[in-house]
N, C-alpha and C positions, 0 to 999 in steps of 0.2 A: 874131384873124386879119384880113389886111390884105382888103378886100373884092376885090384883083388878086390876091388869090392861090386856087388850086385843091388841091384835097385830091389828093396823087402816091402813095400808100401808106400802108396801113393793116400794122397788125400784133402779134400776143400775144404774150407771154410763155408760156413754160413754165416748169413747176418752182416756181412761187410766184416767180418774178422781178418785179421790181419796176425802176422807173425812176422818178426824178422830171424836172419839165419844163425846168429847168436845164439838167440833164447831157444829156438826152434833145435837147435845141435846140443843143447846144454839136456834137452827133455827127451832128446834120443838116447844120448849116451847113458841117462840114467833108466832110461825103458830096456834096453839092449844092455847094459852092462859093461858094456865096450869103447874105446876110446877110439877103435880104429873104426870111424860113422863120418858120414859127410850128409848132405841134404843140398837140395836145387828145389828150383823155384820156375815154374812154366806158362805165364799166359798162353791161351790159346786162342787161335784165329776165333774171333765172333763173340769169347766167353771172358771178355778183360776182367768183369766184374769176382768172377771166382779162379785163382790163380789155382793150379792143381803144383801140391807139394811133395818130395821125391826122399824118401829116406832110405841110404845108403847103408851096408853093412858087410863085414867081409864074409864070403860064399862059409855054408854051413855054421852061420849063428844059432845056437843051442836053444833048444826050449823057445819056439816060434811064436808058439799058442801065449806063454807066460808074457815074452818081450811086448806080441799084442795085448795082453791084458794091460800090461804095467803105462804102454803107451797111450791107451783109453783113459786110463786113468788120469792121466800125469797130461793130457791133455784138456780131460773135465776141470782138473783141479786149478787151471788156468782160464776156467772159461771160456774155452775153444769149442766151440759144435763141431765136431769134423766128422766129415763123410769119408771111413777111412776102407781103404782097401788092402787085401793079402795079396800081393804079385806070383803066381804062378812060380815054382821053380826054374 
């Protein structure tokens, strides 16, 4: 992660789904618009089973609401159920 950029959303899987960070940065960049995105990946103590996932972006990406839409989508369209979250400024 580029040290200008800020954590935009977090989010799980259901179902045992799975993503790796390829595919996972390839559905950012086109949600966001932008090429300057990174993503991480975080088991947590006691929750192995659903890894929560970290999408990066540089501070003041335009059009918050839109980039959420386009990534809801562009996540269904893959078949991903994801529990997806907005990170506070």
């Amino acid at each position: 992660m580029s040290r200008h950029q800020i954590a935009l959303f977090t989010f799980t899987l259901s179902g045992g789904g799975s993503i790796g960070p390829d595919a996972l940065r390839e559905i950012w960049k086109r949600a966001s618009g932008s090429n300057n995105v990174s993503v991480g990946r975080k088991l947590l103590h006691g929750n192995r089973d659903r890894p929560v996932y970290t999408l990066y972006a540089a501070q003041g990406l335009a059009d918050l609401r839109g980039v959420e839409m386009r990534l809801r989508r562009l996540l269904e369209a893959t078949h991903l159920n994801a529990s997806l979250s907005v990170l506070p400024p």
